[in-house]
N, C-alpha and C positions, 0 to 999 in steps of 0.2 A: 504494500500500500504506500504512496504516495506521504508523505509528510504534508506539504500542502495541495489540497486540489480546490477544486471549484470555489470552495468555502474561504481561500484564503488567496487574498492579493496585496500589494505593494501599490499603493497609488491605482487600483482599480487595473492595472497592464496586464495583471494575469490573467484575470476573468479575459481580458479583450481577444488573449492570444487563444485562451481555449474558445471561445464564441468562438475566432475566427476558423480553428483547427475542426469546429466540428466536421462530423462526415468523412476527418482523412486519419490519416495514420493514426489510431490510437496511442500505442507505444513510444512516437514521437512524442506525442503529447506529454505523455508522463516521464519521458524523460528529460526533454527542456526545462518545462514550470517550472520544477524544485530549483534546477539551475540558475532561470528566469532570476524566481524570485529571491534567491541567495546575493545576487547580482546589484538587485535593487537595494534590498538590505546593505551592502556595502554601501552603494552609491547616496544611500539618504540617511547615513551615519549610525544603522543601528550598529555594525559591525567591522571590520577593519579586514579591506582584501586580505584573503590566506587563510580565515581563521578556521575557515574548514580542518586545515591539516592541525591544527590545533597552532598553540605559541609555546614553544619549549624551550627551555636555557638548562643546558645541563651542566655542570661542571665549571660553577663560576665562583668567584670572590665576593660576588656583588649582591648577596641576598640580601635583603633589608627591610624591614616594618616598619608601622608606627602605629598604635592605636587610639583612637577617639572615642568622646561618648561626648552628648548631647541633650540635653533637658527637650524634652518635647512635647510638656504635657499645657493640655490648654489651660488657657487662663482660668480663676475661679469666677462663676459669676457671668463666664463669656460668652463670645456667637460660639463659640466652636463646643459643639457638643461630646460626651461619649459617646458608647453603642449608640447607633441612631440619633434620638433624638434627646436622650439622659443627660441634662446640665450636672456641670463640675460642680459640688461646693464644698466638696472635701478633698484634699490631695492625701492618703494615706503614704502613697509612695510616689516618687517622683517618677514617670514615666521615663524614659532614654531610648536615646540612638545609640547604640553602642557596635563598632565595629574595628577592622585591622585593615588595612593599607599592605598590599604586598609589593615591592620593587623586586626584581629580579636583573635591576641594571640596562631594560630595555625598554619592556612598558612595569605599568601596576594594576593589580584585582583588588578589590575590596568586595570583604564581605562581612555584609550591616546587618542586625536585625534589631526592631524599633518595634520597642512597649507599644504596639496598638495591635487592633482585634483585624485591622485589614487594608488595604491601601489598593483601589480600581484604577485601571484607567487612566486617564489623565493624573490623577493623585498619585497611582504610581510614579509613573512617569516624571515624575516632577521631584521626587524624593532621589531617583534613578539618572537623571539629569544632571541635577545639580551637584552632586558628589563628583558625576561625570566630568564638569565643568571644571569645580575646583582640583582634580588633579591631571586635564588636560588630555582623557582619553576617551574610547568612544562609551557610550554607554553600556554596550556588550561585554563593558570590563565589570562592572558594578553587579554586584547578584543583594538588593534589599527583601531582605524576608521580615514579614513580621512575626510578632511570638504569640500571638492572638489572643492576647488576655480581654474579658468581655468588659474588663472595668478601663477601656480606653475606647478611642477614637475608631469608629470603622466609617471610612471614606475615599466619597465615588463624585470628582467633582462633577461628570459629566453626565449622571446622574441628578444634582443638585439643578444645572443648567436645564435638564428636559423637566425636572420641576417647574421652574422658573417660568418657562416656557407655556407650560400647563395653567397657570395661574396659581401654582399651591404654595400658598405661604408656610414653608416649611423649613426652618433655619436648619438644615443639617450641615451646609459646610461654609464656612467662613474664608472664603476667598484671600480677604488679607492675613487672616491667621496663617492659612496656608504657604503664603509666599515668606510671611517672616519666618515661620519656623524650619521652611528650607533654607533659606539664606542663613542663617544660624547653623542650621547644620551645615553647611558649604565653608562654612565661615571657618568649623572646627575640624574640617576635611583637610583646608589648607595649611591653617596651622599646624596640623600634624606632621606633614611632610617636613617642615623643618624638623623632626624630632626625630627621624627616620635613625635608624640604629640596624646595626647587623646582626643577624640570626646564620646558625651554622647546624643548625638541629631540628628533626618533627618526631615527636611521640605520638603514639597513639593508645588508646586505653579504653579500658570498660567494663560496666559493671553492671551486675542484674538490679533494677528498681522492684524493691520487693512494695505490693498494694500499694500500689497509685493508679494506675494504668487498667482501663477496662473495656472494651467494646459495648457502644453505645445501644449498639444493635443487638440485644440481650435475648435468649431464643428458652421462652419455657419449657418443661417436661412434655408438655402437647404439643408441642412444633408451632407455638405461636411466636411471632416476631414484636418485644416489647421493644420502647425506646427506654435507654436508661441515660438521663441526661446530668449535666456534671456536679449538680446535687439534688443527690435522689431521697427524696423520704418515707419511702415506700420499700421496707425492710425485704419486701416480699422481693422486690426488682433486684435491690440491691444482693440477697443473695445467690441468685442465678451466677453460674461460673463468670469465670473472667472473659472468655473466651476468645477471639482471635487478636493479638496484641504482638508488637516487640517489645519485649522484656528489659532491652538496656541501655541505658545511656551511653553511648558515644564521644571519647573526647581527644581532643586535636589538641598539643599543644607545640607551640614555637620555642625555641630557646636556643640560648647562644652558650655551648660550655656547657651544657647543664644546669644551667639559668633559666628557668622557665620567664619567658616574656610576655606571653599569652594564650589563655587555656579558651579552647571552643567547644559545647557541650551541646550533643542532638539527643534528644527524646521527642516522641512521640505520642502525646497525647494534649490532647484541649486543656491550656494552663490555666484556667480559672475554675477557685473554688468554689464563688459567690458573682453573682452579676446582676444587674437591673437598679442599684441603686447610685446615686450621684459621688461615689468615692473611684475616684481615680485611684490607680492600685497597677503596681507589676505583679501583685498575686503571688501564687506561691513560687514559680522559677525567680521572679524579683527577690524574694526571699532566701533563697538557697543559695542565690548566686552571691547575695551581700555577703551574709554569710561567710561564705568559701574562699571570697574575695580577702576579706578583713583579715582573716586567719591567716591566709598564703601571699597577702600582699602582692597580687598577681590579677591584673584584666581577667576578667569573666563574662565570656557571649555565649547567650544561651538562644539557641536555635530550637524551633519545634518541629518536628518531624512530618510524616504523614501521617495527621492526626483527624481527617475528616468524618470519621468513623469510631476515634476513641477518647474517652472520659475518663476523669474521676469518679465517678459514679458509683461505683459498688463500693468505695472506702470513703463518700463524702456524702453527709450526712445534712450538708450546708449552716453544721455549729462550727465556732471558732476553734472548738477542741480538733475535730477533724481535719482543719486547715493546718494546724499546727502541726498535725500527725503528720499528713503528706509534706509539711515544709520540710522536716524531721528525715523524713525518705529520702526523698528528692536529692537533699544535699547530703544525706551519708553517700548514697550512690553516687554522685558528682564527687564527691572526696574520695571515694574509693578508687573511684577509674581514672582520678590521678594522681594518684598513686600506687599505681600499677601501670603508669605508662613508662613505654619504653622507649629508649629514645634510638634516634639513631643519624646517622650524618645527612642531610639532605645535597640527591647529586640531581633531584628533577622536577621541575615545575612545568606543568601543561593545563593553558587554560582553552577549553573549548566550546561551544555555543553551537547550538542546535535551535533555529525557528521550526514552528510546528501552528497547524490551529487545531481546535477541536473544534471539534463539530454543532453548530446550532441544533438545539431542538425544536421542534414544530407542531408539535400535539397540541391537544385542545387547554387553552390556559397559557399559554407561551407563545403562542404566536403573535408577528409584533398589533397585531390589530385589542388582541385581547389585553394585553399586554399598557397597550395605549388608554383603552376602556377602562383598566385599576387605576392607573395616574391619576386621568381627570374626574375619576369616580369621589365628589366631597365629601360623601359620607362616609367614604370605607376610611377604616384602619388604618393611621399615616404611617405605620411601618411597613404595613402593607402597600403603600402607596411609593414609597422610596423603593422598595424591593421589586416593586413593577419599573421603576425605572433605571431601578441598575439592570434591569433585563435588558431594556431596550436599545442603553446605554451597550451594553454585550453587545446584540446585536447587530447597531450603529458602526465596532469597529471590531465586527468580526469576522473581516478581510484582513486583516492585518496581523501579522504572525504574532503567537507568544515566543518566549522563549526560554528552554532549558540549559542552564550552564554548567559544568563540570570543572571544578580544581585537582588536578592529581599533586599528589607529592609524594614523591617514589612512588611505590607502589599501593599508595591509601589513596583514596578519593573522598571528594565532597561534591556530592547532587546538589544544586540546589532548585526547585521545581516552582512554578506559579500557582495558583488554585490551591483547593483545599480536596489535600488526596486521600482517601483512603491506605487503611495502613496496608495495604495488599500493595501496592506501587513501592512502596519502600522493602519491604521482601520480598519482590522481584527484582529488585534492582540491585540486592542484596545478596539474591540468587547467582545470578550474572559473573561475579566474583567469592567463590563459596568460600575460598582462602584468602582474598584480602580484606582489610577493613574499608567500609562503605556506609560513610554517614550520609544521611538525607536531610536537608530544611525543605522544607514545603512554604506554603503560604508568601508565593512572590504575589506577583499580581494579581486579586483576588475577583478579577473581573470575572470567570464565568461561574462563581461560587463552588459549588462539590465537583469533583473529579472522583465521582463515583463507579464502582464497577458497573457491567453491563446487567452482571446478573442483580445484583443491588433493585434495580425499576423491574424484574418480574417478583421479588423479593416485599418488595414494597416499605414501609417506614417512612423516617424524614429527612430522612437525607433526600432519596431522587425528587423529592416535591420544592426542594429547595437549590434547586440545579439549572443550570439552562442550555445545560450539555445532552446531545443525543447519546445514546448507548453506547454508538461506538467509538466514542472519544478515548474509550478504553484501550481499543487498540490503537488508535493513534498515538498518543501517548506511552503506548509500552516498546512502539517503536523506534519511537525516538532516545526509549532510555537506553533501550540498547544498544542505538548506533552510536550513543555516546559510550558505553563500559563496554561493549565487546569488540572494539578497536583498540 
């Protein structure tokens, strides 16, 4: 299958050349487009000729870091809301950017993940931009994941616009907030680079997270399909198995000598213990990570995995005592798996980028006409009403590739994925290298919401209701992980 077809174009040239190609040569067809549009991607700055063959520097003097972090949380009181439409009036914990700057002596990657529940579209793009900007490369270097805690910010400016549009007086995103708090982050992008310092070392490590971690998708003794969501009060829910999960935390760390200089930590599950109320909060990974940090005097980025499918749930109970309990796990796991990382000399960095789209869906409820009908509908639900237009918003630019990025070092790897994937994408991809280490972050672009399996919509729950992807976006997506890890 095709990476992108009919569904995905650059400036609209693709769709043009297959219109024109209909009736001839099939196999032509499908072999140009992905070309096609790899082409244009170079030319309109997503990516930098070559990078197909990946960017490798083996065997240099010239490694080098620097890491940043960022205050990002909205104002108290302000336009810019949390989840949806939830005003800030308490700051529990300070939300952050927090990420690493890689030099290799030729270009730099950076990879950010930022206290909030999700960033679309435009919103992405703008977080992804600017870090781009402040270190003078394309944006195909920058992989922004968020950690998708529900006591932060989820925003889709272009979503916000087809409100607008619509007549719905709906403050969900704050335009000017938006631009200062990238500029601030850009700000602290550049100033890092003068801090840039040499690394000569990666460890890798890990550790099993014992109860935190559970499958939301909870399946009774009758073969009925429960939701068990990330606090559950319903003892009954709560005790059904754990059932399909990755068990452990992942952790990367850089160091020069034996100097750890910064530790990156992937787990897999939805990080909030509590949500719906006005407390801005990095929740419990916010927690662990201070923690670990304070202790080890050592940067701490804590990346979420492919968690579109798993909770705390079965050990959250949504009391503070529960919170405490998973804070409690969380970070002995994170401690443990660094220290049991092993280090070793680094001789190779490869950074490589794969556009892909998935695939719109079209069923009843989704299609953009219906879709249009929730927006302008005054009486419905205004979450309901933004969630109809981050549809349409999908829709709107869903010619235009996503993309998946890959950092190797030696022989470990870092996925980093858009959407919110189920944890079956990260144990395939997992698969793919059954002897090396294979961290995944998920939650880049959160434009087309769940990156749900196929079987998942005959399965039924809430995930596929909450999606705007067709079935087979599954195999899309599984092909593109592997063209990036089986190379």
């Amino acid at each position: 299958m095709r990476l992108c077809d009919h569904h995905c174009s650059v400036g609209g040239v693709v769709n043009f050349v297959q219109t024109s190609a209909a009736g001839r040569n099939h196999a032509m067809v499908q072999s140009v487009v992905p070309r096609l549009v790899l082409v244009l991607c170079c030319c309109l700055g997503f990516l930098e000729p070559g990078w197909g063959r990946g960017e490798e520097t083996a065997h240099t003097s010239e490694w080098r870091l620097a890491t940043f972090r960022c205050d990002v949380t909205p104002p108290i009181n302000g336009r810019h809301p949390l989840i949806w439409l939830v005003p800030v009036k308490e700051v529990e914990t300070p939300l952050e950017a927090r990420g690493v700057v890689l030099d290799d002596g030729h270009s730099r990657y950076v990879l950010c993940a930022v206290d909030w529940c999700g960033l679309c579209n435009s919103s992405y793009r703008q977080f992804q931009e600017k870090i781009a900007s402040a270190l003078g490369v394309p944006p195909s270097h920058v992989a922004v994941q968020t950690v998708h805690q529900h006591t932060a910010p989820y925003t889709n400016g272009d979503a916000q616009k087809i409100l607008d549009q619509a007549g719905a007086t709906l403050p969900y995103v704050d335009f000017a907030f938006m631009e200062a708090v990238t500029d601030k982050l850009a700000a602290e992008v550049k100033a890092a680079i003068q801090r840039l310092e040499p690394f000569n070392e990666v460890g890798f490590g890990s550790a099993i997270v014992e109860q935190v971690a559970s499958n939301r998708r909870a399946w009774t003794p009758e073969g009925k399909l429960v939701v068990r969501y990330s606090a559950c009060k319903d003892p009954q829910i709560r005790a059904l198995p754990e059932g399909l999960i990755d068990p452990y935390v992942r952790t990367v760390t850089f160091a020069r000598d034996g100097k750890p200089l910064v530790r990156l930590h992937y787990y897999a599950t939805h990080p909030q213990s509590f949500y719906g109320d006005p407390r801005a909060s990095a929740d419990v990974p916010g927690f662990a990570r201070s923690r670990l940090e304070q202790e080890e005097n050592v940067m701490q980025i804590y990346f979420t995995g492919c968690a579109g499918n798993i909770t705390m749930g079965k050990y959250n109970d949504g009391t503070r005592e529960a919170r405490e309990q998973l804070v409690e796990r969380l970070y002995r796991a994170m401690s443990e798996a660094s220290k049991n990382t092993r280090y070793e000399r680094v001789h190779r960095l490869n950074w490589r980028v794969e556009p892909f789209c998935p695939i719109p869906r079209s069923d009843s409820g989704y299609t953009e006409a219906d879709l249009r009908a929730r927006v302008s509908q005054k009486d419905l639900d205004p979450v309901q009403r933004i969630r109809a237009a981050g549809g349409l918003a999908f829709l709107a630019r869903a010619k235009q590739p996503f993309f998946a990025q890959l950092l190797e070092i030696n022989d470990g790897a870092i996925l980093n994925l858009p959407g919110e994937c189920f944890v079956e994408y990260q144990l395939y991809a997992q698969s793919l290298r059954p002897n090396r280490f294979v961290a995944v972050a998920a939650y880049g672009d959160l434009a087309p919401g769940y990156i749900c399996t196929a079987k998942a919509y005959e399965e039924g729950g809430y995930e596929p209701t909450a999606t705007f992807l067709d079935p087979k976006s599954e195999e899309v997506l599984k092909n593109v992980i592997a063209k990036l890890l089986q190379n």
